[in-house]
MDAnalysis code that builds the backbone (N, CA, C; Angstrom):
import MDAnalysis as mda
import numpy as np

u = mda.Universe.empty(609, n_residues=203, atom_resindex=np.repeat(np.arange(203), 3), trajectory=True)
u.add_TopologyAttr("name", ["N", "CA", "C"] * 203)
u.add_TopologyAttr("resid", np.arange(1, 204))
u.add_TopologyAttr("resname", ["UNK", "UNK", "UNK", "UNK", "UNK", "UNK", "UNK", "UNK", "UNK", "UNK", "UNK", "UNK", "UNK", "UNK", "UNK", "UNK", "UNK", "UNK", "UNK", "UNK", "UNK", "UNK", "UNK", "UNK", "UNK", "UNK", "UNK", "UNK", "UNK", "UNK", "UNK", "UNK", "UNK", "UNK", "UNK", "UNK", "UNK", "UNK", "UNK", "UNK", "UNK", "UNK", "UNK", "UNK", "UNK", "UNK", "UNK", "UNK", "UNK", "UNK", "UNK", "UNK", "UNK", "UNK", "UNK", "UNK", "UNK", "UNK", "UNK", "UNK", "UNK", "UNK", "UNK", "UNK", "UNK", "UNK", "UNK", "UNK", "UNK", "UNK", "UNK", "UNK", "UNK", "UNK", "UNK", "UNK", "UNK", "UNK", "UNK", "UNK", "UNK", "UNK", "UNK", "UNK", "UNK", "UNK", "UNK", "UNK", "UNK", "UNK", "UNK", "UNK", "UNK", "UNK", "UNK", "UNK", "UNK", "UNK", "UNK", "UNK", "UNK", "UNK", "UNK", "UNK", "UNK", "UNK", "UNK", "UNK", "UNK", "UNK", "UNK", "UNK", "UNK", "UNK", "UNK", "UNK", "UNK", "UNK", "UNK", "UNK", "UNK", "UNK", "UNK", "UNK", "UNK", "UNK", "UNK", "UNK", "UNK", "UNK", "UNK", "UNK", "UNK", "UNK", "UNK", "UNK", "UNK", "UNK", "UNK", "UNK", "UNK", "UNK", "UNK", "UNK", "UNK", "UNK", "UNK", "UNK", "UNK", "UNK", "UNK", "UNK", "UNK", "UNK", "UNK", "UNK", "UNK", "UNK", "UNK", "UNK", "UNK", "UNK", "UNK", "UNK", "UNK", "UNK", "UNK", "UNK", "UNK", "UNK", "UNK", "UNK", "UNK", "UNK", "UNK", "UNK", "UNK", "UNK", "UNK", "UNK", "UNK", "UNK", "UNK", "UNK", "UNK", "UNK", "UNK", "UNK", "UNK", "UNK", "UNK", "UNK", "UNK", "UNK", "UNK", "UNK", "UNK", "UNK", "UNK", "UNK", "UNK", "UNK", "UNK"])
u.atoms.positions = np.array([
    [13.147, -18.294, -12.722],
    [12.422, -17.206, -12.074],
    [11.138, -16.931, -12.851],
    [9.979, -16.839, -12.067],
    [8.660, -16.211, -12.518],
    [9.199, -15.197, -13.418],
    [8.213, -14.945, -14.625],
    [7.720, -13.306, -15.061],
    [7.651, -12.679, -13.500],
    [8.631, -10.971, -14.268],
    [7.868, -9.982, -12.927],
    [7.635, -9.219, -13.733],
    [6.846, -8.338, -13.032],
    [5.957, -7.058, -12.877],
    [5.951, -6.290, -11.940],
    [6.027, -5.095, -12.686],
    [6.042, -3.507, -11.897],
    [4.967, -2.738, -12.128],
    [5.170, -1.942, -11.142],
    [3.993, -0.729, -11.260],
    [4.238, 0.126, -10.142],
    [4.756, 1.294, -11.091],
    [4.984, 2.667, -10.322],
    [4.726, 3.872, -9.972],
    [3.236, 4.173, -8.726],
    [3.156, 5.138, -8.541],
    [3.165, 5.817, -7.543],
    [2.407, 7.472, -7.133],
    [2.830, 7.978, -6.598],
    [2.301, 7.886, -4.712],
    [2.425, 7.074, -3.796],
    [2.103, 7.392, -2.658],
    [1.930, 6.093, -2.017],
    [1.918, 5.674, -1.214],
    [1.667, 4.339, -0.141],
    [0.131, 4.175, -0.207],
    [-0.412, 5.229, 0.095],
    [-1.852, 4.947, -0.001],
    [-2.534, 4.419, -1.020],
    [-2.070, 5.038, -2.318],
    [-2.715, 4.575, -3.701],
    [-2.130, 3.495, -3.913],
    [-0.656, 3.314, -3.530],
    [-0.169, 1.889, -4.175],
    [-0.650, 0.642, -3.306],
    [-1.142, 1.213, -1.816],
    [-1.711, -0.106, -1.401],
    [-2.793, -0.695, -2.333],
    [-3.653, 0.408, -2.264],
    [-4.987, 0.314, -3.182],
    [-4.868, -0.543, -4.169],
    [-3.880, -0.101, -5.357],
    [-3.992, -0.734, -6.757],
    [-3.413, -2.126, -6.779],
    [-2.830, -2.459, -5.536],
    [-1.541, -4.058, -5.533],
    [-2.457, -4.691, -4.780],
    [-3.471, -4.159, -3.912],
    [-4.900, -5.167, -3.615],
    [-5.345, -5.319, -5.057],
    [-5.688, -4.751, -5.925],
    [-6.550, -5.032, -6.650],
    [-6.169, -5.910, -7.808],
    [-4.344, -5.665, -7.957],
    [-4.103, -6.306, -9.415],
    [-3.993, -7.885, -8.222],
    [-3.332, -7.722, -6.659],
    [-3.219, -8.986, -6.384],
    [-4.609, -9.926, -6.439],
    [-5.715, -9.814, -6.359],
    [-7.110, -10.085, -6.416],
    [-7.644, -10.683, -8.052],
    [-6.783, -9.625, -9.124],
    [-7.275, -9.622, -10.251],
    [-6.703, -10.797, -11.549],
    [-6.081, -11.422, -10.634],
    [-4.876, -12.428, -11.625],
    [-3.818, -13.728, -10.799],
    [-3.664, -14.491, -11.110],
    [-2.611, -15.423, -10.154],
    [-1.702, -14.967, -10.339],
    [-1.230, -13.726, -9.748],
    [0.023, -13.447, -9.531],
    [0.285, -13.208, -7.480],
    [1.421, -13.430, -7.680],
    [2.058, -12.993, -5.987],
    [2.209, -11.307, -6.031],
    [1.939, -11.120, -4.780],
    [2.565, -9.610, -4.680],
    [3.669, -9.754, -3.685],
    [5.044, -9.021, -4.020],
    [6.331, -9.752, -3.459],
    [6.967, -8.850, -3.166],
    [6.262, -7.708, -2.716],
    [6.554, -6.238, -2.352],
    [6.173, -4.879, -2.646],
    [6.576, -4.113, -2.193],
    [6.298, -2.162, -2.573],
    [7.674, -2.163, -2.516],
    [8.429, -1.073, -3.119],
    [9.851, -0.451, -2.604],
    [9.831, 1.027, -2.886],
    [10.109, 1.562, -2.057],
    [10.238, 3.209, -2.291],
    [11.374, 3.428, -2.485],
    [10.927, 5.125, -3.781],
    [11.950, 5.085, -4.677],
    [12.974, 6.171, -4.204],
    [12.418, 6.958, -3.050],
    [13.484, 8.004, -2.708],
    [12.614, 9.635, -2.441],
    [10.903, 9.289, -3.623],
    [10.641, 10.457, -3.585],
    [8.840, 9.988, -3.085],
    [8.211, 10.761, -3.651],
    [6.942, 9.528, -3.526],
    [6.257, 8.580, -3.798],
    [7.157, 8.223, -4.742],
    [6.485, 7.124, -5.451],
    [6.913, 5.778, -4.678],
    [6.193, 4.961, -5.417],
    [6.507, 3.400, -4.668],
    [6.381, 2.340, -5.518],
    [7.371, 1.195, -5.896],
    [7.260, 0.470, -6.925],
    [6.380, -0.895, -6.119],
    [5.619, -1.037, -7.049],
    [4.620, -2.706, -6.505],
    [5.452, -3.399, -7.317],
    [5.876, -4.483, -6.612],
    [6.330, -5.623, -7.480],
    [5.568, -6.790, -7.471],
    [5.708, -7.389, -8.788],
    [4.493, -8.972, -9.373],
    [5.082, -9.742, -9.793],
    [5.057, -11.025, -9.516],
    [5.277, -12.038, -10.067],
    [4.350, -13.068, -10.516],
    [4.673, -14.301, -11.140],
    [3.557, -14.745, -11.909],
    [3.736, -15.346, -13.244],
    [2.947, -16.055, -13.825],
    [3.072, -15.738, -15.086],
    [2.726, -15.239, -16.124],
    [3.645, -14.824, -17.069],
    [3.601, -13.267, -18.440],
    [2.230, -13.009, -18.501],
    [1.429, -14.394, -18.682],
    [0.235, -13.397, -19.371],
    [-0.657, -13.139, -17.927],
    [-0.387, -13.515, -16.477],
    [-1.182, -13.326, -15.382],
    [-1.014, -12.006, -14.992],
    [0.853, -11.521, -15.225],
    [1.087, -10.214, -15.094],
    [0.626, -9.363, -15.631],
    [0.984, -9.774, -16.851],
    [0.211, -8.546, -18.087],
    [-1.562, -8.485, -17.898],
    [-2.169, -9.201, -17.623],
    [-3.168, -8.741, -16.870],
    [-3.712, -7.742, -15.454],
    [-3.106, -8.272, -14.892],
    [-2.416, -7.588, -13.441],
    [-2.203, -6.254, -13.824],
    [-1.477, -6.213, -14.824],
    [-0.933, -4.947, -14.900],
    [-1.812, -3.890, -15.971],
    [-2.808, -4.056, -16.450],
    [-3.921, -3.664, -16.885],
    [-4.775, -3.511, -16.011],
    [-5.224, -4.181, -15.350],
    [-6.052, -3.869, -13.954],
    [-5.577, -2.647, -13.246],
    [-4.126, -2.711, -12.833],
    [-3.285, -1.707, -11.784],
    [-3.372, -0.439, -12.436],
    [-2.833, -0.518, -13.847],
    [-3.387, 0.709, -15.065],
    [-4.693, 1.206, -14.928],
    [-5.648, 0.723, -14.964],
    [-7.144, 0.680, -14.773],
    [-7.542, 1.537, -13.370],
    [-6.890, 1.129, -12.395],
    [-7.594, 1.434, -11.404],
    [-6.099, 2.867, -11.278],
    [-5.178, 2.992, -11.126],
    [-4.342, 4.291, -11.282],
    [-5.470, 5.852, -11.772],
    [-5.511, 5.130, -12.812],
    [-6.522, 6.112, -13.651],
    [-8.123, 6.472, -12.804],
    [-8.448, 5.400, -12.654],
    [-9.734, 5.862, -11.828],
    [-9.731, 7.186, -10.438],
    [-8.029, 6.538, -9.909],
    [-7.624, 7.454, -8.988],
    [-7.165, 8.570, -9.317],
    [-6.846, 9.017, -10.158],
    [-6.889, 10.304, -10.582],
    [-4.920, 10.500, -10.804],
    [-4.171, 9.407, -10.961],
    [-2.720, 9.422, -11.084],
    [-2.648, 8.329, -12.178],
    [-1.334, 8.474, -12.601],
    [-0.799, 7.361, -13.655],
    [0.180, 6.614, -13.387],
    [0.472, 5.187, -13.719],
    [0.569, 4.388, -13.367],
    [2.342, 3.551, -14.716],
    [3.231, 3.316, -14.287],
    [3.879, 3.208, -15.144],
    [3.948, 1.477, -15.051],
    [3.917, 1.017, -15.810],
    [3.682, -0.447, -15.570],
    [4.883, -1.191, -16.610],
    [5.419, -2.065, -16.247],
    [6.430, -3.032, -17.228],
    [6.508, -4.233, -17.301],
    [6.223, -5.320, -17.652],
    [6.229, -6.855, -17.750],
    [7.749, -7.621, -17.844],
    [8.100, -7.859, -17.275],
    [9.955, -9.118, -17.965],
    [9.703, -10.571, -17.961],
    [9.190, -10.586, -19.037],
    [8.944, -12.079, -19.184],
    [10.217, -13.521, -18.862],
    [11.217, -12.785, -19.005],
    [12.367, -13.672, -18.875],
    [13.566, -12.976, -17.991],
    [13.506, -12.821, -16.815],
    [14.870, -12.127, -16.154],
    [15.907, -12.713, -16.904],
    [16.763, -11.835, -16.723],
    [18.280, -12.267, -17.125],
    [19.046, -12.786, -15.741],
    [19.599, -13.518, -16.054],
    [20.418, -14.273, -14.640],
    [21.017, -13.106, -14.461],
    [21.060, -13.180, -12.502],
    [21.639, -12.234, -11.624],
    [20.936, -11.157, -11.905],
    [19.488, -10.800, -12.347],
    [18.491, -9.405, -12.217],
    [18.061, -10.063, -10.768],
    [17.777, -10.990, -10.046],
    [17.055, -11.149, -8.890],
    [17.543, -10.182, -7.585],
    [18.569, -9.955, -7.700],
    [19.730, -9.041, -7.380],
    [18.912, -7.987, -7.076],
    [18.316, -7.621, -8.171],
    [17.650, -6.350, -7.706],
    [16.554, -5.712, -7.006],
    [15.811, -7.113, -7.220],
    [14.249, -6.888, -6.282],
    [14.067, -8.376, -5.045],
    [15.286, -8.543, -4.674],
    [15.389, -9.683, -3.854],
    [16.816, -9.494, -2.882],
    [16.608, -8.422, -2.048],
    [17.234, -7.819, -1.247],
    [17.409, -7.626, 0.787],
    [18.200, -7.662, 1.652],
    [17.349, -7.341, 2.876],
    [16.813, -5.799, 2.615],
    [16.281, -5.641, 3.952],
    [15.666, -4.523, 4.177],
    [16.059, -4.067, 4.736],
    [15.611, -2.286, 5.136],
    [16.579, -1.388, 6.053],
    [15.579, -0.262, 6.033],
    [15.757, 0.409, 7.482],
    [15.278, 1.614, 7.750],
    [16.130, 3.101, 7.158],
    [15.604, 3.696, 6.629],
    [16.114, 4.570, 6.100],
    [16.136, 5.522, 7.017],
    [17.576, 5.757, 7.493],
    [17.863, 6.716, 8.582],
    [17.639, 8.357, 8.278],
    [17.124, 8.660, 6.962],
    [16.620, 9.876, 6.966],
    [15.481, 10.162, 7.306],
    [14.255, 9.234, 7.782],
    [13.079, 9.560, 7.972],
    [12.337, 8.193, 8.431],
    [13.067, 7.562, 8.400],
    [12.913, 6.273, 9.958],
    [11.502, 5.437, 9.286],
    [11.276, 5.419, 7.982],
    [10.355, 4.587, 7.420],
    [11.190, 3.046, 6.257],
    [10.731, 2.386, 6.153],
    [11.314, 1.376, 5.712],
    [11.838, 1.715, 4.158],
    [13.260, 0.648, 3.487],
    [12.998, 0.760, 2.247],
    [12.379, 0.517, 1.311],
    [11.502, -1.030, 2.031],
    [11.027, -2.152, 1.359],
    [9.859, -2.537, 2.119],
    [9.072, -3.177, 1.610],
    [7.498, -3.502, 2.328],
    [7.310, -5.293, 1.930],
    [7.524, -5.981, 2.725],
    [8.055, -7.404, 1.852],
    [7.206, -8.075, 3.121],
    [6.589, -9.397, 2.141],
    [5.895, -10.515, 2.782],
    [6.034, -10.807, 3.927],
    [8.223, -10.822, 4.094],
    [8.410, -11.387, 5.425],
    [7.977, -10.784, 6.853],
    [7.835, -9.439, 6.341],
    [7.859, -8.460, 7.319],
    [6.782, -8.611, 8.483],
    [5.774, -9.066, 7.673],
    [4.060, -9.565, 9.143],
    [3.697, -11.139, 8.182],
    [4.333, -11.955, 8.349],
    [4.404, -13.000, 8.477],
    [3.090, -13.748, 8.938],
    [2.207, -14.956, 8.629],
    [1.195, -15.585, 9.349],
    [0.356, -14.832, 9.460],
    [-0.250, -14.324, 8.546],
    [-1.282, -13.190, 8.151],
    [-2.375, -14.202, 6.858],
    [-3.725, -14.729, 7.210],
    [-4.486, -15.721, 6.553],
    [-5.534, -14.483, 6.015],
    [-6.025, -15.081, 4.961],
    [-7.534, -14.407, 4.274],
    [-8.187, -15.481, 5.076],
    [-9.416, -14.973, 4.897],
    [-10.534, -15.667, 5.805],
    [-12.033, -14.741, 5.182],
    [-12.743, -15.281, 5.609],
    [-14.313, -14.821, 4.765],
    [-14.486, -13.330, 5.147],
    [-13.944, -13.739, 6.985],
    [-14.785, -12.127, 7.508],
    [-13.330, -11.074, 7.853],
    [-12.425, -11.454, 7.130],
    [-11.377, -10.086, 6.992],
    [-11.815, -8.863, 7.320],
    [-11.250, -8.453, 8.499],
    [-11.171, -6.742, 8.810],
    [-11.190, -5.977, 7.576],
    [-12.126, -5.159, 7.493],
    [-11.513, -3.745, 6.502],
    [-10.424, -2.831, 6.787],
    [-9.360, -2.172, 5.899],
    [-8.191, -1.614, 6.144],
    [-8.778, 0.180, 5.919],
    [-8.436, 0.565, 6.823],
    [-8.763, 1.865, 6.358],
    [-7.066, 3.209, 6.198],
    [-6.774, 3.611, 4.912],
    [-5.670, 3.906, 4.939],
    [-5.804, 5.808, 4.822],
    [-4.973, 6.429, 5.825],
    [-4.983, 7.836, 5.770],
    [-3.693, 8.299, 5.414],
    [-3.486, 9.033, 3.988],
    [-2.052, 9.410, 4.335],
    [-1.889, 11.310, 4.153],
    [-0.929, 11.712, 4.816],
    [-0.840, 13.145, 4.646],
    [0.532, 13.641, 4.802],
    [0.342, 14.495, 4.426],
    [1.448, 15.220, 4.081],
    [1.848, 16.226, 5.477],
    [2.267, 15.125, 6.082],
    [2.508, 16.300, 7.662],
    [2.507, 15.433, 8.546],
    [3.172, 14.896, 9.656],
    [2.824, 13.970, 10.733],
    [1.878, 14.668, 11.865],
    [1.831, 16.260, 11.874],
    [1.064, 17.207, 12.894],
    [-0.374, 16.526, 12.148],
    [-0.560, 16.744, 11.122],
    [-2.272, 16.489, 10.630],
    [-2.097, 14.989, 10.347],
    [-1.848, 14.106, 10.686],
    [-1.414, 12.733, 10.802],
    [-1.935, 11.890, 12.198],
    [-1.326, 12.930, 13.212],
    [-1.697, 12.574, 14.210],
    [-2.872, 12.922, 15.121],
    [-3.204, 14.299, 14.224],
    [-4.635, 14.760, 14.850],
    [-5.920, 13.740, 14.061],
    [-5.715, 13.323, 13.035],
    [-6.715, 12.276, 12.067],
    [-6.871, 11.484, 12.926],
    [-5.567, 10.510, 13.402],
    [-5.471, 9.520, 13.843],
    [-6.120, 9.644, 15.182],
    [-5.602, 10.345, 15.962],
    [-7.257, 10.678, 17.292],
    [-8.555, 10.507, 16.939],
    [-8.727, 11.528, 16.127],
    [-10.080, 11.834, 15.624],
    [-10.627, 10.044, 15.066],
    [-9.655, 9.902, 14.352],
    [-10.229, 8.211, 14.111],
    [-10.539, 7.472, 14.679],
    [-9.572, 6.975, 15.378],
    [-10.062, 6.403, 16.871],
    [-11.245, 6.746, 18.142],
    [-11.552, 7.964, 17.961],
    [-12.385, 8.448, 18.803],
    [-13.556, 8.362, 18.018],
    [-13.999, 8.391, 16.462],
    [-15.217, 8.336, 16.043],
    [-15.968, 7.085, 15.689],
    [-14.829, 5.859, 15.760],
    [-15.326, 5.042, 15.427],
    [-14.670, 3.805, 16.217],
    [-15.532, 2.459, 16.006],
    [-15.148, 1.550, 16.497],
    [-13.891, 0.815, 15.320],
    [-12.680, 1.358, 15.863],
    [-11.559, 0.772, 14.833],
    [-10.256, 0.701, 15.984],
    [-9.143, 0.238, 15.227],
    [-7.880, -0.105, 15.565],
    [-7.303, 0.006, 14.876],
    [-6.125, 1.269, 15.587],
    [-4.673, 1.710, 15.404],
    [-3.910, 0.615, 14.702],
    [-3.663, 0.083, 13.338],
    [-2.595, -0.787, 12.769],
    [-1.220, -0.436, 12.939],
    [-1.099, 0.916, 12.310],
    [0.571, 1.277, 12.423],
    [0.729, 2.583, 11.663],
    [1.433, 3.152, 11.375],
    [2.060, 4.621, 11.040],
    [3.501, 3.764, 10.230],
    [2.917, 4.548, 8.377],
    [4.725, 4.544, 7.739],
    [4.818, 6.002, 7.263],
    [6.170, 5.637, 7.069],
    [6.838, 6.889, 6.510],
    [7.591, 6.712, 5.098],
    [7.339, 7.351, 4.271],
    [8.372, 7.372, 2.633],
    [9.039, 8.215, 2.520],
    [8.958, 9.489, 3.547],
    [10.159, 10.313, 2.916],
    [9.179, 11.577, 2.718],
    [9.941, 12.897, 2.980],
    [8.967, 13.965, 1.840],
    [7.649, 14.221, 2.916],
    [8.017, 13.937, 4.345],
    [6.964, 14.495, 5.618],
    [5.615, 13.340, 4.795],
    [5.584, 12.649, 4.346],
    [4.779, 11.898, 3.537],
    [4.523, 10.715, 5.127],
    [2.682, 10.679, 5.358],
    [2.751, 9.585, 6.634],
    [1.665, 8.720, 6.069],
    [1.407, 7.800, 6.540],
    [0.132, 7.006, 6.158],
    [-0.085, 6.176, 7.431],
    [-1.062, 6.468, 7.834],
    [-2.104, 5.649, 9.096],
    [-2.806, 4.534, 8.671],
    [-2.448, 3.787, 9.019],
    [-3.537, 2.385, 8.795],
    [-4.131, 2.088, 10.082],
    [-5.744, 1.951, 9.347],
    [-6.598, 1.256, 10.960],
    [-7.102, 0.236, 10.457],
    [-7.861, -0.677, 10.820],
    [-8.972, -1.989, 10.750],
    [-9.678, -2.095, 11.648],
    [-11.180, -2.609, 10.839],
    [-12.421, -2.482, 11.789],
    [-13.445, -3.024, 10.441],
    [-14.641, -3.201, 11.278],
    [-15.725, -3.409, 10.223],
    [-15.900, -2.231, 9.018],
    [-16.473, -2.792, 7.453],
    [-16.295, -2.111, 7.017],
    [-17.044, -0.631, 7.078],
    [-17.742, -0.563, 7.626],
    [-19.261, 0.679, 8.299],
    [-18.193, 1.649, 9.289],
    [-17.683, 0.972, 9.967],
    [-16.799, 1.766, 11.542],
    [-15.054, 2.310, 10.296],
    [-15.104, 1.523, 9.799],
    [-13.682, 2.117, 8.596],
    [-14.183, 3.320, 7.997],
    [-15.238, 3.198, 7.219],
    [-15.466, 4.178, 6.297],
    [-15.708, 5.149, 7.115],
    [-16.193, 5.083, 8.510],
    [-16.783, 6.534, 9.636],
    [-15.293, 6.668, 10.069],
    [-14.625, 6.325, 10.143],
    [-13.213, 6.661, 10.410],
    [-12.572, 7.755, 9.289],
    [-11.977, 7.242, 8.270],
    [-11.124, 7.736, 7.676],
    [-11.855, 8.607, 7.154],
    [-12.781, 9.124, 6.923],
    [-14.031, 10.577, 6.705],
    [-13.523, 11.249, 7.764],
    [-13.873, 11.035, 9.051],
    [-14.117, 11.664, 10.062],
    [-12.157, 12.181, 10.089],
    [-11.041, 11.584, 9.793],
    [-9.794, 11.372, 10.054],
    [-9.747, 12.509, 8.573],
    [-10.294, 12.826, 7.478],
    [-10.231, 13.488, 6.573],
    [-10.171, 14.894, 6.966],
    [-11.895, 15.053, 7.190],
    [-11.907, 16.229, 7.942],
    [-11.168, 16.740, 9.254],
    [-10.966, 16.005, 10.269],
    [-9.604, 16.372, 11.025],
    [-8.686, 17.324, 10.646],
    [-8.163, 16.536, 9.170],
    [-6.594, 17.169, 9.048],
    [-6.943, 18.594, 8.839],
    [-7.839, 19.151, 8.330],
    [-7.909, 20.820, 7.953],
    [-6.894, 21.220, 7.327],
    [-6.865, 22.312, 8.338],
    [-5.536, 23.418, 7.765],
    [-3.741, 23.098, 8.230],
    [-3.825, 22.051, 9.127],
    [-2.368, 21.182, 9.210],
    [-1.760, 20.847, 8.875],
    [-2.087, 20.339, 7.379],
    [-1.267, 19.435, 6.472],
    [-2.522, 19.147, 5.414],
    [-1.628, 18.279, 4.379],
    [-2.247, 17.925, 3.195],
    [-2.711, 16.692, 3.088],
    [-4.178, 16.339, 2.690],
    [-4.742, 14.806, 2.513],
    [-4.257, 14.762, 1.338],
    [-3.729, 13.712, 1.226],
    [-3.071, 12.770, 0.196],
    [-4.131, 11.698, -0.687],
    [-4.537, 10.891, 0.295],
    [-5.536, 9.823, -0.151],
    [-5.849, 9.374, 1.343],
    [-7.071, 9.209, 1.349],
    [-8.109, 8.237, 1.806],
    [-8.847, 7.029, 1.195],
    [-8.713, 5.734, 1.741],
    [-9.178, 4.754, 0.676],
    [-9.782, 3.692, 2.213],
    [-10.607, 2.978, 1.626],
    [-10.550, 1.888, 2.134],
    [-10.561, 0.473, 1.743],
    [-10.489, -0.306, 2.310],
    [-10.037, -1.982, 1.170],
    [-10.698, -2.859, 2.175],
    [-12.125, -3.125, 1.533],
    [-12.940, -3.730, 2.420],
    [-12.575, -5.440, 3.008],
    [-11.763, -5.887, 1.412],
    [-11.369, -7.252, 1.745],
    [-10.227, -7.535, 1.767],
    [-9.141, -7.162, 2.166],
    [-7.579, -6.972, 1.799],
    [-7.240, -8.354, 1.301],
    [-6.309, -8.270, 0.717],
    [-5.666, -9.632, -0.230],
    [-4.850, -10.028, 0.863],
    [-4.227, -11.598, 1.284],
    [-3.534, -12.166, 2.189],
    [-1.669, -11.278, 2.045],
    [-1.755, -11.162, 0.632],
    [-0.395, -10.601, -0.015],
    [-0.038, -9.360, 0.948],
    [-1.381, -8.572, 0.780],
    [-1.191, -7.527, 0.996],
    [-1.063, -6.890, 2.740],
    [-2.042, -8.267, 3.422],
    [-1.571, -7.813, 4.882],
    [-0.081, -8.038, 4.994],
    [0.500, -9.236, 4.464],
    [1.686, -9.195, 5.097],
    [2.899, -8.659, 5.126],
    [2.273, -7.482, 4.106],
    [3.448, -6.504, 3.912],
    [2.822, -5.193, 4.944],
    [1.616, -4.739, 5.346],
    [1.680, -3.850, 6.210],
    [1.574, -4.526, 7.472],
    [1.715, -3.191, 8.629],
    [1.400, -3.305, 10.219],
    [0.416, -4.371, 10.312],
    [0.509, -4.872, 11.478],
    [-0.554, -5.647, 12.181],
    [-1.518, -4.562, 12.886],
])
C-alpha cells in the first residue's frame, strides 16, 4: 500500500478547496473526503511519503490562508488490515440524506482538459438560504446547477460550473442572496479543478 495522508477540516467547501490544491501540488492521488459526523471532513492522500508530506504542507498552507486549521498526518507504512479503514462501500446517511464518503467511483469518466469548467462552491448553513442563493445564481449568471450535498448540522453546499467570469458573478451574487436566512459558510471558486477532484463531486 501507498503512503497515506490526511487532512482534517472543517466544511465541504474548504475541504474541496484545499484537496484541489494539495491534489495539483504533488504526485499524490486524492482517494476521497469522508465526513466525520460533525463538520468536518477528512481528505484522504495517497502517494509517496515524501509527495504526501508535501501535499500536506501545501493543504496546511492554504487551511491557514482560509482562515481555519488544518490537522494533517502522514503513515508512511500502513500496517496490514489498516486499508479496512479508508477503503470501504459507501452509504447515505439516513439522518440527513447526504453521503458518508465522496470517492472517485462515485462520477466516474470525468477527464482534465485545457479548457475545464470553473467550479463555483456555495455552502450554508440552512437549506432555506441554500436554495434562495442557488436561484439567485442561476439567474445572474451564465452557469449550471452541478448538485446539492449535505454533511449533517443543516450544513448544504451548492456546486455550479461555468466560465470562470460567469462563476465568480455567481457565487457573489449567491452570497448576497443568503442575507438574513441562514449562514455563509464559504464561497470559493476553483478555476481549474483537478481530474481527482471532479470525480468525487456532482456532475
Amino acid at each position: 500500500m501507498n503512503s497515506l495522508g490526511f487532512v482534517e477540516v472543517p466544511f465541504l467547501s474548504v475541504a474541496a478547496v484545499i484537496a484541489d490544491m494539495a491534489a495539483n501540488s504533488a504526485d499524490v492521488r486524492l482517494t476521497g473526503l469522508e465526513t466525520t459526523g460533525n463538520e468536518n471532513i477528512l481528505i484522504r492522500l495517497s502517494g509517496g511519503t515524501g509527495e504526501i508530506e508535501a501535499a500536506l504542507e501545501v493543504a496546511a498552507a492554504m487551511a491557514f490562508k482560509l482562515g481555519t486549521k488544518a490537522v494533517t498526518s502522514c503513515i508512511p507504512r500502513p500496517a496490514p488490515g489498516f486499508g479496512a479503514l479508508v477503503d470501504f462501500p459507501n452509504a447515505e446517511n439516513p439522518l440527513y440524506g447526504g453521503r458518508d464518503q465522496f470517492l472517485p467511483t462515485d462520477y466516474p469518466n470525468k477527464t482534465m482538459t485545457t479548457n475545464q469548467l470553473a467550479l463555483g462552491i456555495l455552502e450554508t448553513q440552512g437549506l432555506t438560504a441554500a436554495l434562495e442563493a442557488t436561484d439567485a445564481m442561476l439567474k445572474s449568471a451564465n452557469v449550471t446547477l452541478v448538485g446539492k450535498e449535505k454533511i449533517g448540522a443543516a450544513y448544504v453546499t451548492i456546486i455550479v460550473r461555468g466560465d470562470v467570469a460567469a462563476v465568480k458573478a455567481a457565487i457573489e451574487t449567491g452570497r448576497q442572496a443568503v442575507g438574513e436566512l441562514g449562514k455563509i459558510i464559504a464561497a470559493h471558486v476553483i478555476a481549474r479543478p483537478h481530474a481527482d477532484l471532479l470525480a468525487i463531486l456532482p456532475r
